[in-house]
C-alpha positions in Angstrom: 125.7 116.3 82.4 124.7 113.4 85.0 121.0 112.9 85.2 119.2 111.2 88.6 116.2 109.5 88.2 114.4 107.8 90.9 111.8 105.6 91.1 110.1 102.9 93.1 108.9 104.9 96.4 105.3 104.7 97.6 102.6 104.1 100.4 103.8 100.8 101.9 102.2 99.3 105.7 104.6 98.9 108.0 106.5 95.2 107.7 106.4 96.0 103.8 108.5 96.2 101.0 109.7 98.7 98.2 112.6 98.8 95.9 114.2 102.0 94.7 115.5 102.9 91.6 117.9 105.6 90.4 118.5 105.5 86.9 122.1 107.5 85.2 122.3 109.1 82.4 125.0 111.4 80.4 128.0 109.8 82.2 130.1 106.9 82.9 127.9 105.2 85.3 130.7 102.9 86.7 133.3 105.3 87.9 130.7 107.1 90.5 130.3 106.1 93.9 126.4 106.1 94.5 124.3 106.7 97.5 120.7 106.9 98.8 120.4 109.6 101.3 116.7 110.5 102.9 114.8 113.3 104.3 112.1 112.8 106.7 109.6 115.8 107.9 111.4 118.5 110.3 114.6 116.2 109.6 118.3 116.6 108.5 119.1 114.6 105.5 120.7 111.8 106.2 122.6 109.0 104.0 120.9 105.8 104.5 123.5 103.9 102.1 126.4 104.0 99.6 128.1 102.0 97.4 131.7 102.3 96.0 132.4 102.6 92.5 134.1 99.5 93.0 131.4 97.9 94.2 133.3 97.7 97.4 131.7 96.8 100.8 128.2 98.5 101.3 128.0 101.5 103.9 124.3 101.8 105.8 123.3 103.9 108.6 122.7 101.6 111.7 118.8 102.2 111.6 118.6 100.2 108.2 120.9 97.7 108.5 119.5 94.5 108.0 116.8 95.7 106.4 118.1 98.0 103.7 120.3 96.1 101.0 121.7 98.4 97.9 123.2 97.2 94.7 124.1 98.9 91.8 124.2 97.0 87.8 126.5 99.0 86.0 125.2 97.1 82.4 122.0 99.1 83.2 123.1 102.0 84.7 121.0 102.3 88.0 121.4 101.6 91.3 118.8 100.0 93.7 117.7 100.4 97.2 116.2 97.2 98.5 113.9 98.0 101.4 112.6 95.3 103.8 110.7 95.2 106.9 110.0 98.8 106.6 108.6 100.8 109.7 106.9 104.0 109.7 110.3 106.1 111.0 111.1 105.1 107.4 108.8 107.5 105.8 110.8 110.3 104.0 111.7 111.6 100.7 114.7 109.4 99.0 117.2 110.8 97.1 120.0 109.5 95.0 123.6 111.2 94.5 126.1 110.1 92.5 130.1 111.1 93.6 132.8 110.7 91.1 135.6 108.4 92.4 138.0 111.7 92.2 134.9 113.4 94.6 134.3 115.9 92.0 131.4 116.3 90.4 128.0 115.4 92.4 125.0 114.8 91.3 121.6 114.5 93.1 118.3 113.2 92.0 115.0 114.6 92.3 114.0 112.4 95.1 111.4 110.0 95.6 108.8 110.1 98.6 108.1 106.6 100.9 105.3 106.8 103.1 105.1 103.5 105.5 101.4 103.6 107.2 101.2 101.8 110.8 
């Protein structure tokens, strides 16, 4: 069984930085495709950024691009979520999932609450 654990969020001011961390245990870290998906108040969940198991070209949702970097070292088993110039429309909880190359199984974190003060 995967485990998820995140780490890294916090109260930031706007302009700030935090880096996320989602640690993997109990599977083969480098065959799952990883993601960062966030939940703001009154909000859909919404994926913010993903990474192939390849460690292909980066997906990120227009709002955080060029802001937003993630990376994933699969000698450590964890994936990162660089966040940069953050604004307060940032502030959510932060989750990471892990999708097996063949799409089958998922796993999800427990999520990892941001807070970005103006």
């Amino acid at each position: 069984q995967v485990q998820l654990v995140e780490s890294g969020g916090g109260l930031v001011q706007a302009g700030g930085s935090l880096r996320l961390s989602c640690a993997c245990s109990g599977g083969t870290f480098s065959v799952y495709h990883m993601g960062w998906f966030r939940r703001a108040p009154g909000k859909e969940r919404e994926l913010v950024a993903a990474i192939t198991w390849t460690d292909g070209k980066p997906y990120y949702v227009d709002s955080v691009k060029g802001r937003f970097t993630i990376s994933r070292d699969n000698f450590k088993n964890t994936v990162y979520l660089q966040m940069n110039s953050l604004k307060p429309e940032d502030t959510a909880v932060y989750y990471c999932k892990a999708t097996h190359r063949f799409s089958r199984p998922e796993y999800w974190g427990q999520g990892t609450q941001v807070t970005v003060s103006s």
